[in-house]
N, CA, C and O of each residue as an XYZ file, in Angstrom:
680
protein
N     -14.712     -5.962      4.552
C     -13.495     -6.439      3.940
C     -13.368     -5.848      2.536
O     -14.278     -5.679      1.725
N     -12.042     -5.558      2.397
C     -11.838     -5.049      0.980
C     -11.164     -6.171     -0.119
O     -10.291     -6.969      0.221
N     -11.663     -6.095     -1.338
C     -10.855     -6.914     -2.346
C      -9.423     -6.750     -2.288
O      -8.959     -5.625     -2.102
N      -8.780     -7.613     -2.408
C      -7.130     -7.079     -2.600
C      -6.883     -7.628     -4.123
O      -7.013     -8.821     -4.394
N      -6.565     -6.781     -4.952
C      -6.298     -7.384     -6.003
C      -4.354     -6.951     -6.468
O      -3.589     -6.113     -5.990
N      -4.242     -7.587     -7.151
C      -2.345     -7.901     -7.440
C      -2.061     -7.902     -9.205
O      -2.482     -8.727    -10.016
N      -1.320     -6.847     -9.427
C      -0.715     -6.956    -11.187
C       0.424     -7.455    -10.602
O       1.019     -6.845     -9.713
N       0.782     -8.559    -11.052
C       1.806     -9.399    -10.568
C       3.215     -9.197    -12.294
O       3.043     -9.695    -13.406
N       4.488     -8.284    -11.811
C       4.853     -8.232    -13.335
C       6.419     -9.243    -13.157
O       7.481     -8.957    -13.711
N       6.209    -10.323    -12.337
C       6.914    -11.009    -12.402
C       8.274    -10.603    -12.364
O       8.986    -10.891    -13.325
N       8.834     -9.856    -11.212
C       9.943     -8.910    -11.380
C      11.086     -9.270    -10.557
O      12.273     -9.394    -10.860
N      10.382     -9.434     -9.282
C      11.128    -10.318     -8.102
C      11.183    -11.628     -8.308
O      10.677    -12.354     -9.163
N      12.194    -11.910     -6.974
C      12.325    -13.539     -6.658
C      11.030    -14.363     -5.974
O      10.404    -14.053     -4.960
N      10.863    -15.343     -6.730
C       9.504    -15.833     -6.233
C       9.478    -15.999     -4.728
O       8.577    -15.703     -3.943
N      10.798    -16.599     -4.473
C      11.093    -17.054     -2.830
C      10.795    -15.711     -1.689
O      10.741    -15.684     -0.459
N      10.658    -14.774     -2.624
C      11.167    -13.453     -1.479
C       9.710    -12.928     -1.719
O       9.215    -12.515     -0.670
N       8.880    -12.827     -2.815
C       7.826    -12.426     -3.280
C       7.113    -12.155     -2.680
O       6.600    -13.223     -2.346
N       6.294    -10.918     -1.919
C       5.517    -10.808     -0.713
C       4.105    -10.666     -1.688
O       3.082    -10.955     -1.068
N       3.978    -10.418     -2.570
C       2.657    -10.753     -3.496
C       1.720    -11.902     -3.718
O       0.517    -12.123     -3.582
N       3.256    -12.812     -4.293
C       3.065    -14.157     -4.029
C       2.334    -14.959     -2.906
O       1.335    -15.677     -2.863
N       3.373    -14.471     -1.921
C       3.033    -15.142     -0.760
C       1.264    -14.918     -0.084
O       0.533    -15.767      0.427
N       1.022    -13.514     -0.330
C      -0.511    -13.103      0.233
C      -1.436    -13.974     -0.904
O      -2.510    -14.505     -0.623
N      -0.787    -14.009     -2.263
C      -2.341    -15.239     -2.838
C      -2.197    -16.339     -2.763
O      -3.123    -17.130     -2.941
N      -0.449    -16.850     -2.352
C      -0.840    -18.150     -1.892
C      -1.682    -18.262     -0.648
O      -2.057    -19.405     -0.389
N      -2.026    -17.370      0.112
C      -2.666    -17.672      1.501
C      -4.343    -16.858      1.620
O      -5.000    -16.486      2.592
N      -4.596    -16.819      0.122
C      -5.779    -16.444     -0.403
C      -6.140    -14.896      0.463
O      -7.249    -14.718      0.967
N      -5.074    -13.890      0.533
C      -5.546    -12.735      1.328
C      -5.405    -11.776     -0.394
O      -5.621    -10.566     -0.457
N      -5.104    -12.435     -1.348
C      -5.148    -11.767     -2.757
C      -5.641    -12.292     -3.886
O      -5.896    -13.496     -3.935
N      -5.841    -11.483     -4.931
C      -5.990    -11.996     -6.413
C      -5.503    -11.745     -7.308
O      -5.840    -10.671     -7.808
N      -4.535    -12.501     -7.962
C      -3.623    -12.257     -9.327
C      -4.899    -11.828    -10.573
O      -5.840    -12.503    -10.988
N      -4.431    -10.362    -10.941
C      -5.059    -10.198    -11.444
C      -4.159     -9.638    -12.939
O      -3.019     -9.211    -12.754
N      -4.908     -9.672    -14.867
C      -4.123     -8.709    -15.484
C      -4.334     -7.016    -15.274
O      -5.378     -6.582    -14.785
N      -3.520     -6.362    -15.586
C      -3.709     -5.188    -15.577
C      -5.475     -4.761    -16.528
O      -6.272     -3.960    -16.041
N      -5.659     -5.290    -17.491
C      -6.915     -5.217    -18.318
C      -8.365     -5.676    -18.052
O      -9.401     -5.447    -18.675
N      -8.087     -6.497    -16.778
C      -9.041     -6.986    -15.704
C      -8.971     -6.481    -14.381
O      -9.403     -7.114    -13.418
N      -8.324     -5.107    -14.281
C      -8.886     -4.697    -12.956
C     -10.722     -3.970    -13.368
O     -11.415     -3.981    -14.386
N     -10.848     -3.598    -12.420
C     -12.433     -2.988    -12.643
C     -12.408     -1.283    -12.309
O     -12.222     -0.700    -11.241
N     -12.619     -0.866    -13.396
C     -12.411      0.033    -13.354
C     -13.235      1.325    -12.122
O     -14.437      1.127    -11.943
N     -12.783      2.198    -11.567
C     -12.830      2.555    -10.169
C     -12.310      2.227     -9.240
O     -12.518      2.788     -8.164
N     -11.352      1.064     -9.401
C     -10.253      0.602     -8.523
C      -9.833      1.756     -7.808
O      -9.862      2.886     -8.296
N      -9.352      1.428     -6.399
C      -8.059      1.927     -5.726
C      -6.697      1.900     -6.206
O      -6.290      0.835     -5.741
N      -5.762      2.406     -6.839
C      -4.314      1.578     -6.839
C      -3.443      2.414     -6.806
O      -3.275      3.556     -7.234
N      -2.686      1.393     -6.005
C      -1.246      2.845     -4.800
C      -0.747      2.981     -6.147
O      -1.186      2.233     -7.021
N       0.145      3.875     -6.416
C       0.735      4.436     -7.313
C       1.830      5.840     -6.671
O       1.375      6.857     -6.147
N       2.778      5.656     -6.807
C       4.174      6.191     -6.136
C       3.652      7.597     -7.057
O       3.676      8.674     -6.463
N       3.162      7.563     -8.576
C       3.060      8.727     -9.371
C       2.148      9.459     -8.695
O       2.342     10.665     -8.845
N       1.036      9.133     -7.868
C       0.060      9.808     -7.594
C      -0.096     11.294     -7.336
O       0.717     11.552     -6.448
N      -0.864     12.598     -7.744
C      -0.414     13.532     -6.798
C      -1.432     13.510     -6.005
O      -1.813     14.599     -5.577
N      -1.961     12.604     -5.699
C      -3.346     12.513     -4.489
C      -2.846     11.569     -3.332
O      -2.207     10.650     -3.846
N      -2.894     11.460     -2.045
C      -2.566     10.846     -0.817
C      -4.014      9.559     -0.762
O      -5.234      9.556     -0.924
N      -3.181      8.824     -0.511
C      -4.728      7.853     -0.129
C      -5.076      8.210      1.358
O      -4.185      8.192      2.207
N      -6.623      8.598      1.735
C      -7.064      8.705      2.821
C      -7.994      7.735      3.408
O      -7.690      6.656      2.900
N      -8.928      7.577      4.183
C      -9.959      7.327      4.512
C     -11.014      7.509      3.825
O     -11.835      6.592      3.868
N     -11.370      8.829      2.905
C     -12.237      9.350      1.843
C     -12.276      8.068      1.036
O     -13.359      7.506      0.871
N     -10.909      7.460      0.408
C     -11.186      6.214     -0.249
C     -11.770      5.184     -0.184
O     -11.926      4.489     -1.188
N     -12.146      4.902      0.790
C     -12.618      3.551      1.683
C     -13.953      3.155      0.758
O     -14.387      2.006      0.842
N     -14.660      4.219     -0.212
C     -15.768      4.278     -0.576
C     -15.656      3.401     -2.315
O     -16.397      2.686     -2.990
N     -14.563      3.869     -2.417
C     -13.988      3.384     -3.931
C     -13.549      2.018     -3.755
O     -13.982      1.144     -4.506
N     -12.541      1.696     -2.620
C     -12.686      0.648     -2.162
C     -13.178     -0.419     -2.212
O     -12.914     -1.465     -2.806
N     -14.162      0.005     -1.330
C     -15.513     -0.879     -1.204
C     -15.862     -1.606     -2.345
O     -15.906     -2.814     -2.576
N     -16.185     -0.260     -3.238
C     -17.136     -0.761     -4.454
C     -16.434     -2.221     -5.615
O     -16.763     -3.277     -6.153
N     -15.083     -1.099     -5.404
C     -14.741     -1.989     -6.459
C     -13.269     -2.938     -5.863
O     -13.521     -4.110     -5.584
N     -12.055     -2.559     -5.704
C     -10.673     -3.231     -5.032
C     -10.069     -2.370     -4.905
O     -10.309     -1.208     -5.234
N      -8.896     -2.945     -4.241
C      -8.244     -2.240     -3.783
C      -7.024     -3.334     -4.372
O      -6.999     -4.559     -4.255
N      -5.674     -2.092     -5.285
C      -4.848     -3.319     -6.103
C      -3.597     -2.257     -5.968
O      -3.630     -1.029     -5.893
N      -2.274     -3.337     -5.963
C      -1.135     -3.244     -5.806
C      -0.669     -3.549     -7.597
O      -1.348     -4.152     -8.428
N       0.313     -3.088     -7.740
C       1.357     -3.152     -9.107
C       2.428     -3.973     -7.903
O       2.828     -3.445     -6.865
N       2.734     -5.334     -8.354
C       3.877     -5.674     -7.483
C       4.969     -6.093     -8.253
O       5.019     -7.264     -8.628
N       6.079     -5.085     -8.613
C       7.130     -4.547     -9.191
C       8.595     -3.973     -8.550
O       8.746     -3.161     -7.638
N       9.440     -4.563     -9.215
C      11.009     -3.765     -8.415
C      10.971     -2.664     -8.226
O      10.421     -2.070     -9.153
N      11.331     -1.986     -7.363
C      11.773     -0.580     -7.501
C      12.653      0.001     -8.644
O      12.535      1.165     -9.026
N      13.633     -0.972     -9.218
C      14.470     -0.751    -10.058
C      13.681     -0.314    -11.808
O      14.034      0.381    -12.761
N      12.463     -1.196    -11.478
C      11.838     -0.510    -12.706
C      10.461      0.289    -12.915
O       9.734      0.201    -13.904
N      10.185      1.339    -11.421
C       9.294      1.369    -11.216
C       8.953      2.549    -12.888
O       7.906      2.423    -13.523
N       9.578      3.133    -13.119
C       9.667      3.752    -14.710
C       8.690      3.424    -15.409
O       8.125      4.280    -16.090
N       8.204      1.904    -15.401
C       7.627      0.792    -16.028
C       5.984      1.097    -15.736
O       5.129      0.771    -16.559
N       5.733      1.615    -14.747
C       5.146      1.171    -13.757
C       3.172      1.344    -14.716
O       2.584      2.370    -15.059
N       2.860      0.285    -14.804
C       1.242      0.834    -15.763
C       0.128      1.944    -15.239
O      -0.614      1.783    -14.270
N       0.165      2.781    -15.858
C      -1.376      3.610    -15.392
C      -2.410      3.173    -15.962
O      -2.429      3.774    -17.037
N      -3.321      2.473    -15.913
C      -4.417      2.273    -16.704
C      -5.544      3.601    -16.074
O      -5.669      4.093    -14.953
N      -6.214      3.854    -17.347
C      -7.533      4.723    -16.931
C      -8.366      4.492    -16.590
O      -8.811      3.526    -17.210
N      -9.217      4.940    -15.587
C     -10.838      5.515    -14.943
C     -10.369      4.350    -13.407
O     -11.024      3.468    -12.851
N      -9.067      4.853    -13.168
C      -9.078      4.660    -11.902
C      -8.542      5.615    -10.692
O      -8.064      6.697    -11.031
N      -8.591      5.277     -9.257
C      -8.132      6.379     -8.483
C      -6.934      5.976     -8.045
O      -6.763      5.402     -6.969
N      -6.119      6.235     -8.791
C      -4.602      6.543     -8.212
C      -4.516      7.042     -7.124
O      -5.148      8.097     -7.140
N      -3.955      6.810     -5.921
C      -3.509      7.104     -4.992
C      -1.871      6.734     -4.289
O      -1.390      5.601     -4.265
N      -1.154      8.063     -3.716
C      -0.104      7.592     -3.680
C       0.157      7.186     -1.567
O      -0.165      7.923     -0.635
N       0.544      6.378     -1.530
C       0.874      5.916      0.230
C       1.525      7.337      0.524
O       2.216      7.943     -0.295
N       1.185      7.831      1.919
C       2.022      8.660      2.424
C       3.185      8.436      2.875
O       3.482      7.290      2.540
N       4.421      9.143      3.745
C       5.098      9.281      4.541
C       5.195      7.550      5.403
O       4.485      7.527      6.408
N       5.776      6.518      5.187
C       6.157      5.355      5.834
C       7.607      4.648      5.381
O       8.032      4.801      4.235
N       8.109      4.100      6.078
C       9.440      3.523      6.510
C       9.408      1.982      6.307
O       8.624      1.154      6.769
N      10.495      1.828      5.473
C      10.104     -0.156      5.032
C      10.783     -0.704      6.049
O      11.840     -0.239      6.476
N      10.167     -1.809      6.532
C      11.124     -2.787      7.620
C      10.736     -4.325      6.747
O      10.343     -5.261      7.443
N      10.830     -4.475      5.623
C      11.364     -5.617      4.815
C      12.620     -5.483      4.813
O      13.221     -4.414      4.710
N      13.281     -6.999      4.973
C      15.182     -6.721      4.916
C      15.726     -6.751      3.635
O      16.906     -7.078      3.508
N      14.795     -6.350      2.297
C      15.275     -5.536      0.774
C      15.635     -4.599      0.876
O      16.685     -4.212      0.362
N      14.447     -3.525      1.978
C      14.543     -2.220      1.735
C      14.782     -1.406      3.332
O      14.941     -0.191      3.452
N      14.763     -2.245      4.293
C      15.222     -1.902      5.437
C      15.469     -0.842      5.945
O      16.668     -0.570      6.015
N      14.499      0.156      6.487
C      14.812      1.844      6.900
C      14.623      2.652      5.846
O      14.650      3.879      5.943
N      14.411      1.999      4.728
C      13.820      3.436      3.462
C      12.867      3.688      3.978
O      12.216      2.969      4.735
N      12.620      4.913      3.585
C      11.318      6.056      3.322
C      10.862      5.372      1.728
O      11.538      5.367      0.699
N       9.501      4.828      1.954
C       8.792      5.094      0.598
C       8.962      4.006      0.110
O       8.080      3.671     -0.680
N       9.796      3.278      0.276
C      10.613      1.937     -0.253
C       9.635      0.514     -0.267
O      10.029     -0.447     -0.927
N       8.532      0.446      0.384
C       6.958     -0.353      0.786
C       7.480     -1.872     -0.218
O       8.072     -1.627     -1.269
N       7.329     -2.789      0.010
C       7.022     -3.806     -0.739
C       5.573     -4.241     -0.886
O       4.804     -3.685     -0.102
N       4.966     -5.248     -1.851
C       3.861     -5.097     -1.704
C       2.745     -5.087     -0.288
O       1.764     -4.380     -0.057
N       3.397     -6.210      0.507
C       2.440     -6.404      1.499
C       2.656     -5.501      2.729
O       1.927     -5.501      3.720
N       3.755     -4.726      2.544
C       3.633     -3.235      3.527
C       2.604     -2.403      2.906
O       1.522     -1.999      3.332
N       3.377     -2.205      1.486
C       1.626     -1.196      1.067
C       0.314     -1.732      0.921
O      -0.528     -0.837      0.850
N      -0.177     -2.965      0.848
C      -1.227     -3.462      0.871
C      -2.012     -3.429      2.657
O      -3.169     -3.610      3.036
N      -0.944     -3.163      3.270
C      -0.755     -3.624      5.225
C      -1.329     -2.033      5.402
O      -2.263     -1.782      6.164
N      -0.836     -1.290      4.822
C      -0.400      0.338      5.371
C      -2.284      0.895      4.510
O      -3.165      1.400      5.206
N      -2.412      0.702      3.421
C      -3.511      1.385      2.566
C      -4.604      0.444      3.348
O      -5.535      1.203      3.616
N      -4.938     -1.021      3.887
C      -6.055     -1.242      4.119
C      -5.983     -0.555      6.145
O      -6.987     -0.589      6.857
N      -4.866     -0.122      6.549
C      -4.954      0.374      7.575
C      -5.704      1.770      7.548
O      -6.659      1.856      8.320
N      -5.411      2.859      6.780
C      -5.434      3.738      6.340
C      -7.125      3.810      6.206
O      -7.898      4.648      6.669
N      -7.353      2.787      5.517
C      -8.960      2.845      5.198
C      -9.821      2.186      6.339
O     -11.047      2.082      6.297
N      -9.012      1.757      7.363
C      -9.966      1.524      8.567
C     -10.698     -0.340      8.422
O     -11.826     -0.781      8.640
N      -9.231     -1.090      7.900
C      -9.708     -2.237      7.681
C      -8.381     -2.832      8.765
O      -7.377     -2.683      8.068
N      -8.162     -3.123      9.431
C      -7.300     -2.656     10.667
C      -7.126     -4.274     10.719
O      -6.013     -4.625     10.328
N      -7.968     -5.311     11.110
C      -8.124     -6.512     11.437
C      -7.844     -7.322      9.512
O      -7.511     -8.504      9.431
N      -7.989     -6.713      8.588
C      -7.863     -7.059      6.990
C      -6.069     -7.306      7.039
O      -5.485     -8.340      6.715
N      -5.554     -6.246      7.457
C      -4.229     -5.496      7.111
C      -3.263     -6.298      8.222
O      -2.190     -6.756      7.830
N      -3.632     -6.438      9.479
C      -3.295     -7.752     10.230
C      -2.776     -9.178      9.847
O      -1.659     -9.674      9.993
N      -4.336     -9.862      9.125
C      -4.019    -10.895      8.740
C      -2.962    -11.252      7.720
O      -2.554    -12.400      7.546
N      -2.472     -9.990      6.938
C      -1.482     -9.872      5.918
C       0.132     -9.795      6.322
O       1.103    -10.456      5.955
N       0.007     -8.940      7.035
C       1.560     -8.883      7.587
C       1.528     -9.736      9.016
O       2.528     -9.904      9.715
N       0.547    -10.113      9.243
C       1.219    -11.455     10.437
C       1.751    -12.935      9.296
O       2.251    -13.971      9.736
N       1.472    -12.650      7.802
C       2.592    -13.865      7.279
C       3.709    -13.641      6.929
O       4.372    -14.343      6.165
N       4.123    -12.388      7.580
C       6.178    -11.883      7.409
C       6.350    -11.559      8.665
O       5.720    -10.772      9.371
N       7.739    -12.588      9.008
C       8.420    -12.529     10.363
C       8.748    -10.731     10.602
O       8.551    -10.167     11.679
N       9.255    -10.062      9.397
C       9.407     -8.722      9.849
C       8.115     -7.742      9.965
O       8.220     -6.712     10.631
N       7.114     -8.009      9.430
C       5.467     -8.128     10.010
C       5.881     -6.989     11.512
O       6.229     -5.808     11.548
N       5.662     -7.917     12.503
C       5.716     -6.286     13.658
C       6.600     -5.384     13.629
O       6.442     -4.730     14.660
N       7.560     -4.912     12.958
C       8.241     -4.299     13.001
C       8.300     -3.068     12.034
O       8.923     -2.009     12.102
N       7.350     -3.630     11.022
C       6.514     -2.600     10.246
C       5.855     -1.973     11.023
O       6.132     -0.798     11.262
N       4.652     -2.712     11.700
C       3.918     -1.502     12.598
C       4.046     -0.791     13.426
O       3.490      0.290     13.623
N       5.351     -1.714     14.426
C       6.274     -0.769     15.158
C       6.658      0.698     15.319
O       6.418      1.638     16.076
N       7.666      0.313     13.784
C       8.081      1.789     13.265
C       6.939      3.025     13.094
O       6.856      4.136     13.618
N       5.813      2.065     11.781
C       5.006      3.306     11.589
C       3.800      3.071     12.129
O       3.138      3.449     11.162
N       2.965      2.728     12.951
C       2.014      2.247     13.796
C       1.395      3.787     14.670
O       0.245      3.808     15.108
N       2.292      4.932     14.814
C       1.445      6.267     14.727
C       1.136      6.901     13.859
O       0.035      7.436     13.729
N       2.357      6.975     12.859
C       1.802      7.735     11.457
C       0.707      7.273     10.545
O       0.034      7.998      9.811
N       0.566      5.297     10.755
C      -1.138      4.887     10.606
C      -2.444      5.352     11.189
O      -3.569      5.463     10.701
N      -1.932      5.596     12.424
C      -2.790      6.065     13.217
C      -3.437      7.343     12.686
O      -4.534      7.589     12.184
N      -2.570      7.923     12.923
C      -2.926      9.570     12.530
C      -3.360      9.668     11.306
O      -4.348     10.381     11.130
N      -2.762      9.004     10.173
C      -3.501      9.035      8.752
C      -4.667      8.431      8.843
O      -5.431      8.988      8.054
N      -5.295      7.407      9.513
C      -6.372      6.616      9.314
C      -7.503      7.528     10.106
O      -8.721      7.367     10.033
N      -6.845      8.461     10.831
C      -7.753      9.210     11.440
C      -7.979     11.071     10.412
O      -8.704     12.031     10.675
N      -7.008     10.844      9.308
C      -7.682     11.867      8.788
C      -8.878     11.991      7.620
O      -9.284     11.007      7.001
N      -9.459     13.571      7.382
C     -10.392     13.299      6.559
C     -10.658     12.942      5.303
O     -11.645     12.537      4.688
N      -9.340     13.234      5.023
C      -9.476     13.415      3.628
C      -7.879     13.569      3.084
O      -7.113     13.373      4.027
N      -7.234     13.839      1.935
C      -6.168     13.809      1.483
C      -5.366     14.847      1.843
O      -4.298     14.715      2.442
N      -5.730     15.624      1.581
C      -5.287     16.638      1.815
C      -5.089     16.994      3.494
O      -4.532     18.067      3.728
N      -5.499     16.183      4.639
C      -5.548     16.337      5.630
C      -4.670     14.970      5.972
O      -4.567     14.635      7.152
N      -4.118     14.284      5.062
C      -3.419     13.302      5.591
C      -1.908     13.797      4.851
O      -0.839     13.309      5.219
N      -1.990     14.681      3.920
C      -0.838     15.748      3.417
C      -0.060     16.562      4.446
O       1.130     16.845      4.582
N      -1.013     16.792      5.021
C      -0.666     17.924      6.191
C       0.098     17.135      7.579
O       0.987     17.620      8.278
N      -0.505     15.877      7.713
C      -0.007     15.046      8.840
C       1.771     14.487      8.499
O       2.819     14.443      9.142
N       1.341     14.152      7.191
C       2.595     13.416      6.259
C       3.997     14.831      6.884
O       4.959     14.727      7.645
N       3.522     15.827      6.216
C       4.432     17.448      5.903
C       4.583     17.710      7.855
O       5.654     18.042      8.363
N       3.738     17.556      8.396
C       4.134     17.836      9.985
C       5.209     16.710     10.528
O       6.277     17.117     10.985
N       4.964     15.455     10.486
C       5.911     14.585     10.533
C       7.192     14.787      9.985
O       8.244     14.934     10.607
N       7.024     14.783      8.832
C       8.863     15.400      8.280
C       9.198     16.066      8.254
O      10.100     16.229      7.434
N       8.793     17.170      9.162
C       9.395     18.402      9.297
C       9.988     18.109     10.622
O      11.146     18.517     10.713
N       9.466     17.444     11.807
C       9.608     16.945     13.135
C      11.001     16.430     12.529
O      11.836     17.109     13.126
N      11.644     15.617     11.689
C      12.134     14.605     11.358
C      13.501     15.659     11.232
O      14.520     15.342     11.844
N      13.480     16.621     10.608
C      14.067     17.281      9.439
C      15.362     17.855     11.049
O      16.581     17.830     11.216
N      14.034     18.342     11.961
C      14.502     18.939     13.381
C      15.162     18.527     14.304
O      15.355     19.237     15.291
């Protein structure tokens, strides 16, 4: 099992809050940005690195943490140092905020999608079975998990990402 940890910047509606909702049901930890531990995992849209499987190791050691923030201000968004930024590949939101975006993830899609990715499969489950739109996330992207969770490394989950949207493009 991996830590899930949460910079919670109070941005959304509490009612709608998919951050919220995973530490009310203890699958998270509100954490400050100045108390993550450094070597963290954390998705980051800036990333120019893909999160792979390779990560699973960083992971481990230390958490694995979400920034859970609007899109509207992702501008905002904190980098703290001596951690591994990683950015989610190629996935499709089926939250009804962001409904059919590319890239668009709320927290507990990207928290659902990165512990899939790292081969925590039964972790990433228990998270999105507490949103009714929950299967329909995996639905949609439930091969492109596949295939990323089965690559080696970043750069090999780059290549899966770039083959997919090119299929797309066709």
């Amino acid at each position: 099992m991996i830590r899930v940890l949460v910079h919670d910047e109070c941005q959304c509606d509490p009612k709608k809050c998919t951050a919220k909702r995973m530490m009310k049901f203890g699958l998270a930890k509100d954490v400050s940005i100045s108390s993550v531990p450094k070597g963290s995992v954390i998705l980051s849209p800036f990333s120019e690195t893909a999160l792979s499987p390779a990560d699973r190791v960083y992971a481990e050691k230390k958490a694995l943490v979400v920034m859970d923030m609007t899109w509207t201000n992702i501008d905002e968004f904190p980098r703290p140092k001596g951690m591994n930024e990683r950015a989610l590949p190629y996935l499709i939101a089926s939250n009804p905020v962001n409904w059919g975006r590319p890239m668009e993830l709320n927290s507990a899609e990207a928290v659902t999608a990165a512990l899939i990715i790292l081969g925590e499969r039964e972790q990433a489950d228990r998270i999105i079975e507490r949103f009714n739109w929950g299967p329909e996330f995996l639905r949609i992207n439930g091969e492109m998990l596949s295939e990323y969770s089965n690559a080696k490394d970043s750069a090999d989950v780059v290549r899966i990402q770039k083959e997919y949207t090119e299929a797309l493009r066709k």
